[in-house]
N, C-alpha and C positions, 0 to 999 in steps of 0.2 A: 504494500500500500504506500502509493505516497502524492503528495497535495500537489494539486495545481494549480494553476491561475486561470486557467483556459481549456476546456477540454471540446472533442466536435464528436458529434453523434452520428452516427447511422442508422434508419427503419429499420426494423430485421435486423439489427447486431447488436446494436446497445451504444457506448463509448468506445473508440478509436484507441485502440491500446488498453483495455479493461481486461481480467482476466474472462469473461463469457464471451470476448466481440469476435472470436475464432473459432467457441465451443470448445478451449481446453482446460477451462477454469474445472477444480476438482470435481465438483458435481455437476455440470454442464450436463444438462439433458440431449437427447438425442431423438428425434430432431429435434434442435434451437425451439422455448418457446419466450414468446412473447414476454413475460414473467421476468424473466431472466436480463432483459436487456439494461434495465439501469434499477438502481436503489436508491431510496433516501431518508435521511433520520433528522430528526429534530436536536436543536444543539438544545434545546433545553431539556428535551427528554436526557441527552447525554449527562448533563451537567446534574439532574436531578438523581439519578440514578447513582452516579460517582458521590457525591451528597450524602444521599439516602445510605447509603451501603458503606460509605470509606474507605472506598475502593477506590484506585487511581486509575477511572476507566477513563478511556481518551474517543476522541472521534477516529480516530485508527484505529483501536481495537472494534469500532460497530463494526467496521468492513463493511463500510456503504460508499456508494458512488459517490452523493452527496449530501450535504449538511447544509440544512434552513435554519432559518432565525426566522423564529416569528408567523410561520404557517402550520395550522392546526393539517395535517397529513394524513391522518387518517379521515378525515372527512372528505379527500383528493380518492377515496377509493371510488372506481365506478364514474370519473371525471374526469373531462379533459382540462388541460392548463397548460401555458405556458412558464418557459422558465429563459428569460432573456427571448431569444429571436425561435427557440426552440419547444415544439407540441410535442403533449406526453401527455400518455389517457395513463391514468391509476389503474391497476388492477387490482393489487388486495395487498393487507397488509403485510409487515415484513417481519414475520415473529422471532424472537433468536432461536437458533438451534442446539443441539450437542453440539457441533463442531466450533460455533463459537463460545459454547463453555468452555471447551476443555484446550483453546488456543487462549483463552482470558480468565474469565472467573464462572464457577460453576452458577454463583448467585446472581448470572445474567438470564439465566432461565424461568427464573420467579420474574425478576425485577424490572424486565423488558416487556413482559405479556403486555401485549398491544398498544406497547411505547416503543418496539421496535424499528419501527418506517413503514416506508413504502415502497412494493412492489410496482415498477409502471414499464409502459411502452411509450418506444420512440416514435413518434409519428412524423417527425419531418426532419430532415438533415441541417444540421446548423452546429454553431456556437453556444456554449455556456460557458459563462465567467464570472468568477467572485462577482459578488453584487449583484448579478442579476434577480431582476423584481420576479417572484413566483404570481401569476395571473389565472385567476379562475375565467374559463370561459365560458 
């Protein structure tokens, strides 16, 4: 994992350089679905959790595409939005799993239930960049 300033999207792949955007990411379904193509979590869900637990959990350890400020996410399930110049319909949310317990902390499994993120699709090819505004359409 690591932070960008800038990243560009593909329909059908996710992020350009993500581990899913090839299908070799660990668990990469076969064939590619929709679900897969980008992720996102809330930096206050992060920060509440690290909080709550006292655990020194980071936005690197969710292992999300990306991190909002300030947009409720899981009400993006079932929705389309922009994010900067770039459409993304919600699928569902993005619950943690075993395999992000046992790369972080086991107590991400209680403590993320449906403060996880969000599962979404790409819908159009573009740019996303720090600061870009999230737009419900």
């Amino acid at each position: 994992m690591c932070s960008r300033s800038e990243v560009r999207t593909v329909p059908g792949k996710g992020i350009e350089g993500g581990r899913y955007f090839t299908g070799t990411g660990t668990f990469s379904p076969q064939p590619q679905k929709h679900d897969f193509e980008i992720t996102l979590i809330e930096r206050e869900k992060i920060d509440a959790f690290a909080r709550e637990s006292g655990l020194p959990f980071t936005a690197a350890h969710a292992r999300r595409n990306l991190v909002t400020e300030g947009v409720d996410l899981n009400a993006l399930a079932g929705k389309e939005f922009l994010i900067g110049e770039v459409r993304i319909r919600g699928i569902r949310l993005c619950e943690p799993c075993n395999y992000l317990a046992k790369t972080t902390f086991p107590e991400t499994l209680k403590g993320l239930v449906h403060k996880g993120g969000l599962r979404a699709q790409v819908m159009t090819e573009g740019c996303i960049r720090v600061g870009d505004e999230v737009v419900v359409l």
